[in-house]
Structure formats: structure tokens, C-alpha cells
Backbone as CSV, one residue per row, in Angstrom:
resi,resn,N_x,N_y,N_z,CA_x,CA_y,CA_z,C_x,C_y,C_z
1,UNK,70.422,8.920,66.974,69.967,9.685,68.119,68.902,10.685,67.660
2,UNK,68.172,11.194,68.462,66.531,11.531,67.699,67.177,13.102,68.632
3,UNK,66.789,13.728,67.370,66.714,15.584,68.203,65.909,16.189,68.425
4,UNK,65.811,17.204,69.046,64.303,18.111,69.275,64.755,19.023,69.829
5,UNK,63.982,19.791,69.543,63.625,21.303,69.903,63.139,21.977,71.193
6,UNK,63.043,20.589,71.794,62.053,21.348,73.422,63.370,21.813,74.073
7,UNK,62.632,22.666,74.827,63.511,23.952,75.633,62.061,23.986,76.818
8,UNK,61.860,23.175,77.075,60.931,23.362,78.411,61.580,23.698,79.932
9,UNK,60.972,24.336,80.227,61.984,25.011,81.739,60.876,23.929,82.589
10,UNK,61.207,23.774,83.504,61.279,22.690,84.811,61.532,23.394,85.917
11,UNK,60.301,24.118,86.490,60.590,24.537,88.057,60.602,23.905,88.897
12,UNK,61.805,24.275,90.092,61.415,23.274,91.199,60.443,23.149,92.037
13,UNK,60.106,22.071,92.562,58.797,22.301,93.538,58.597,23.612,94.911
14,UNK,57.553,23.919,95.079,57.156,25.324,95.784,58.209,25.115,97.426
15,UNK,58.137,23.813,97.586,58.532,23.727,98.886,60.272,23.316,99.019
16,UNK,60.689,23.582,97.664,62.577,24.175,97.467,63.156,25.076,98.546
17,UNK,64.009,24.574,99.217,64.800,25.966,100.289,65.766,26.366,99.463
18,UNK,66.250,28.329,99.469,66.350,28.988,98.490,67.259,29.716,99.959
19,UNK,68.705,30.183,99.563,69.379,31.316,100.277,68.900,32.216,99.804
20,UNK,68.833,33.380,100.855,68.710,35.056,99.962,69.997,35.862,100.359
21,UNK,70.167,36.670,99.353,70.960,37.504,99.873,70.630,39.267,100.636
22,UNK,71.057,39.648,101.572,70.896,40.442,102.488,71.313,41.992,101.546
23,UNK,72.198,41.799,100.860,72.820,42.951,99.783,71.831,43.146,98.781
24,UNK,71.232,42.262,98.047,70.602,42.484,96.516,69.618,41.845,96.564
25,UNK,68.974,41.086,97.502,67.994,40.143,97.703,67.627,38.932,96.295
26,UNK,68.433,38.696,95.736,68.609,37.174,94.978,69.126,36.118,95.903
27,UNK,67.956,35.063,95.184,68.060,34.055,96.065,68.520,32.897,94.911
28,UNK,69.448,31.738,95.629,69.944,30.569,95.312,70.219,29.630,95.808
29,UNK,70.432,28.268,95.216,70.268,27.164,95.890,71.529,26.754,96.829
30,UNK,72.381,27.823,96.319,73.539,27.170,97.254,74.558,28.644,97.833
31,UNK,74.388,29.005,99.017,74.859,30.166,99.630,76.297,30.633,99.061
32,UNK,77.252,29.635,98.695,78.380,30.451,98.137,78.187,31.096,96.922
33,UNK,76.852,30.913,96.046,77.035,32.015,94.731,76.339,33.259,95.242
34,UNK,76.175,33.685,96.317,75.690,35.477,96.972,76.436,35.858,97.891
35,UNK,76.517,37.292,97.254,77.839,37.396,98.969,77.047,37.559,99.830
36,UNK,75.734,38.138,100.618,75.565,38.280,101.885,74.587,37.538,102.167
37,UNK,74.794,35.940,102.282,73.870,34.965,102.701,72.951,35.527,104.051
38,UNK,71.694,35.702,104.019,71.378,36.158,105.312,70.144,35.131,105.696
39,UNK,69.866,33.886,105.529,69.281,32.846,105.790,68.121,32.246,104.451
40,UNK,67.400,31.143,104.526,66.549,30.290,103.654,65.444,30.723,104.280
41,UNK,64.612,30.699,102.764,63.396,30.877,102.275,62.647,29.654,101.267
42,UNK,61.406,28.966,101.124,61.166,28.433,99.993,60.696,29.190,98.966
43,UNK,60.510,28.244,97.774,60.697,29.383,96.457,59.378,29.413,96.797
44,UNK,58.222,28.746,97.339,56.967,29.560,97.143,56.640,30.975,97.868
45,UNK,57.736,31.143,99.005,57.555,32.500,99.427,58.292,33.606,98.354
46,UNK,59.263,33.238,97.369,60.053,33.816,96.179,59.247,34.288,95.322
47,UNK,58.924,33.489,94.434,58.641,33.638,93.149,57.347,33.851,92.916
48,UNK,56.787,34.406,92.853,55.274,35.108,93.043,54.962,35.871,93.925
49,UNK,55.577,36.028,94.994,55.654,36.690,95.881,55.240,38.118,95.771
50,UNK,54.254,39.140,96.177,54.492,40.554,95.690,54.678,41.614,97.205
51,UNK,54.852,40.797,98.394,55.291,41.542,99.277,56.588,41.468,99.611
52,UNK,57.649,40.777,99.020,59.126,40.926,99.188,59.983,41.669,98.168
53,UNK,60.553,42.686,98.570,61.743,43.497,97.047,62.139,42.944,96.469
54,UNK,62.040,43.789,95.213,62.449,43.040,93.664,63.813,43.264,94.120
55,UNK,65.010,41.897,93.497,66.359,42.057,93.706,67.039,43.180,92.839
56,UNK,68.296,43.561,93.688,68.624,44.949,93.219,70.179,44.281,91.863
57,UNK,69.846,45.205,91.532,71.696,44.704,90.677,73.090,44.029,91.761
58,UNK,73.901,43.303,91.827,74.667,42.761,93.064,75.967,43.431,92.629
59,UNK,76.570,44.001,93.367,78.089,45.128,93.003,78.783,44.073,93.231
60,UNK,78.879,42.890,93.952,79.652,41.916,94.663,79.995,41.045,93.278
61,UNK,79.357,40.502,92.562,79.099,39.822,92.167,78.544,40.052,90.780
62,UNK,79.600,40.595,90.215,78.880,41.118,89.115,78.980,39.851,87.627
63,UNK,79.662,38.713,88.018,80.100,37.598,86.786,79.137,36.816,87.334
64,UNK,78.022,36.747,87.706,76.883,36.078,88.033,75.646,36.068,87.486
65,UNK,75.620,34.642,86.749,74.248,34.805,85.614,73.044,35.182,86.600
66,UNK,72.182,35.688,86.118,71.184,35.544,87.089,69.761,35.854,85.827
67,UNK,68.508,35.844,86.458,67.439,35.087,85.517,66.355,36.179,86.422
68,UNK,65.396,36.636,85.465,64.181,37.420,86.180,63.279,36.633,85.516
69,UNK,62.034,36.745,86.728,60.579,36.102,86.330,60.086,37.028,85.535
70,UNK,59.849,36.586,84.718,58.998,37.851,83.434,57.333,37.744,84.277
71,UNK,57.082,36.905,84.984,55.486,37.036,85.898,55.920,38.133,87.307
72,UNK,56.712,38.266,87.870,56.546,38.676,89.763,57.766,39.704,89.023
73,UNK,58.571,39.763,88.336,60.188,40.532,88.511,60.975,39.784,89.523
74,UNK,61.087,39.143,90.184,62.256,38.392,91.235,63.062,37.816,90.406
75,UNK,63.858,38.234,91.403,65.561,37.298,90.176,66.168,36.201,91.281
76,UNK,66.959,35.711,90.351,67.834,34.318,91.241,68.701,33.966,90.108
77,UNK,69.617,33.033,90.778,70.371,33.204,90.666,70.837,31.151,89.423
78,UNK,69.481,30.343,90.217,69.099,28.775,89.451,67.709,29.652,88.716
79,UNK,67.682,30.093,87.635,66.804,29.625,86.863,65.386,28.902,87.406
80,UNK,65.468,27.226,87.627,64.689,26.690,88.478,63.882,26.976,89.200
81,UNK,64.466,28.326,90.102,63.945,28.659,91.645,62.892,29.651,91.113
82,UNK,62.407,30.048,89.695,61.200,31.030,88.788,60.840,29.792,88.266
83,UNK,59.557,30.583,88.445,58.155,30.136,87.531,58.025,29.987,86.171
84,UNK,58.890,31.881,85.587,58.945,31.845,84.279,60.241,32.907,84.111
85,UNK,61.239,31.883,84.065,62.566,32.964,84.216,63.254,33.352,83.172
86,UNK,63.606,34.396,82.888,64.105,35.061,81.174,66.119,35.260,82.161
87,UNK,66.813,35.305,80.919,68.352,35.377,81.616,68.669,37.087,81.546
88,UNK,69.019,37.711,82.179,69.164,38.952,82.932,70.375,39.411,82.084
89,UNK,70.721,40.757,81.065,72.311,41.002,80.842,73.443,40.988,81.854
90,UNK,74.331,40.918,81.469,75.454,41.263,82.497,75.593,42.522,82.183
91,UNK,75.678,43.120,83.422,76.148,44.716,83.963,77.277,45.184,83.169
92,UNK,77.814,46.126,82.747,78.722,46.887,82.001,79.549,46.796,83.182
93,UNK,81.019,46.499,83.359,81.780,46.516,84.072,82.301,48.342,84.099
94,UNK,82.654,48.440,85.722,83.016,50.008,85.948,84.364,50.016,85.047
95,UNK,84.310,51.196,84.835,85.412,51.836,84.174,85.349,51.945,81.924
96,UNK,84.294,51.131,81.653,84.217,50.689,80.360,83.152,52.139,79.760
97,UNK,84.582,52.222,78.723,83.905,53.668,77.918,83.306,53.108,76.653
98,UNK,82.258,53.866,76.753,81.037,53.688,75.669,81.294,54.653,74.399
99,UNK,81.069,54.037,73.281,81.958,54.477,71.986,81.166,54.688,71.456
């Protein structure tokens, strides 16, 4: 079996329908990973976009990978749904004392 090294990301095409969420405005391909589904968008209105808010941190949902465009700042929630998406830390869970 032959190995390699490519790590090429693969966006989906511009005309992808994308849920957003109404709470944090990250968008994904499938409405049960955001809690406040508030209707579809395609990713070409997403991801380059510079008249829609950058997504906020999600309190709901805090065990949720999510990915920022290192080009626009928009996050989501598929990777895919960016142009050029870097993976986002996970949030420090409340209550965790820093040593």
C-alpha cells in the first residue's frame, strides 16, 4: 500500500446549503450539531463573506469541534463549509481552576 503525506482540504462547492445558528452564528451541514437552528444559507454567502458576524464562542455546545477560516474569521462547524479552515481550541470548561 503506497503512503503519502497529502493533507489537502477539499471545499465544498459555493452553492452547499449550510444551517446557521441564531445563538453563535456557526454554520453546519446538518442542523442537529447547533442548538439554535434558525434557517440555510450557501457557503458562498459564509465563507468570505465580510458583511455577516464573525461566530461567537457557543455556551450550548461547548464539545463541538469547530474550524475558523484563517482568510474571512467565520467558523463552522464541517471544516468543508471554509475555504481555508484551521481547528479552533476547545473552551476551558466553567468551573476549571487554573494552576
Amino acid at each position: 500500500m503506497l503512503k503519502t503525506k497529502i493533507n489537502k482540504h477539499v471545499p465544498l462547492p459555493k452553492e452547499t446549503p449550510a444551517f446557521f445558528c441564531g445563538n453563535c452564528g456557526v454554520v453546519s451541514l446538518y442542523a442537529g450539531n447547533i442548538c439554535n437552528p434558525q434557517g440555510k444559507l450557501k457557503k458562498v454567502d459564509w465563507c468570505g463573506s465580510k458583511d455577516l458576524p464573525k461566530a461567537k464562542l457557543c455556551k450550548n455546545r461547548v464539545n463541538n469541534d469547530r474550524y475558523r477560516c484563517t482568510n474571512c474569521g467565520k467558523a463552522a462547524i464541517n471544516s468543508a463549509l471554509l475555504c481555508e479552515p484551521e481547528k479552533m481550541p476547545m473552551p476551558e470548561k466553567p468551573g476549571k481552576l487554573k494552576m
